[in-house]
Steps between C-alpha positions, in 0.01 A plus 500: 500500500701231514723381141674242397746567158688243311822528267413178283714255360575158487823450672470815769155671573530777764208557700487804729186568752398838646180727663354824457296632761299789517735738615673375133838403722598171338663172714704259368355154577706203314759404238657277325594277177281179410780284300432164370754239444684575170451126416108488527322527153297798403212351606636387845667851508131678434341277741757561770434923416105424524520249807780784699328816351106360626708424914560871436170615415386298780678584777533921440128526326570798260243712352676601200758241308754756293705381221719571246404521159656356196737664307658483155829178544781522228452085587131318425588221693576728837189722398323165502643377812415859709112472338481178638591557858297837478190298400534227773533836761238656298227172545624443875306828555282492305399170665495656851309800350761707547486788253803525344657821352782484209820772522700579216885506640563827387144674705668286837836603454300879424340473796784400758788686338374754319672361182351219243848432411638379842711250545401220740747626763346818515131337572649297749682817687123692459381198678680500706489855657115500407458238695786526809617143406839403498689440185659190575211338571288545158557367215449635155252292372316591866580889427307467232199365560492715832492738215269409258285461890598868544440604180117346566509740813585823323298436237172482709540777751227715571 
């Protein structure tokens, strides 16, 4: 099985791709960080996330699209922002027909450390042993969609 998680948001949205195969040993396919120009609009930003985000689903052709789900922001307006780049993610998929599953952060950070409370660093360091990959090369918005991609994995073991 072959998943693709995202770590939304408007100015960094990690994207981390992996496989499962029967023997349940998983392989670490791709990485990275989509990042739009800081000086594009929200709705050049969105369309850059759906235009960079559909390439993806294109070229890797994932069964499963995992994502993080909303949680409770202090701020509206970055709440907002994170619902908005979600949904663009979220319709990409959907557009493919690519089911897509929804992670609450503390069930992925559960699921790769063993603790709902971890810190980012500590995802990234599971993710990096999990995964043999080496820390300098990943970054944090990466480590954690590999983990919300992980956390997809785990979840749906037989």
């Amino acid at each position: 099985m072959r998943v693709i998680g995202f770590d939304p948001g408007l100015s960094a949205t990690g994207f981390g791709i992996i496989e499962s195969n029967i023997t349940k040993q998983v392989k670490h396919i791709d990485n990275g960080v989509l990042r739009p120009q800081r000086k594009l609009s929200l709705p050049e930003r969105l369309n850059y996330l759906y235009n960079n985000s559909l390439k993806l689903l294109k070229a890797y052709s994932p069964e499963i699209l995992a994502i993080e789900d909303t949680f409770y922001h202090k701020n509206i307006k970055s709440a907002m922002s994170l619902g908005q780049a979600r949904g663009t993610l979220l319709l990409t998929g959907a557009h493919l027909g690519i089911p897509c599953i929804e992670y609450a952060p503390r069930k992925v950070k559960m699921s790769v450390v063993g603790n709902g409370a971890a810190s980012k660093e500590q995802v990234k360091y599971m993710i990096c042993r999990m995964l043999t990959l080496p820390s300098e090369d990943i970054p944090i918005d990466a480590s954690d969609a590999l983990a919300i991609a992980l956390c997809h994995i785990h979840q749906h073991k037989i």
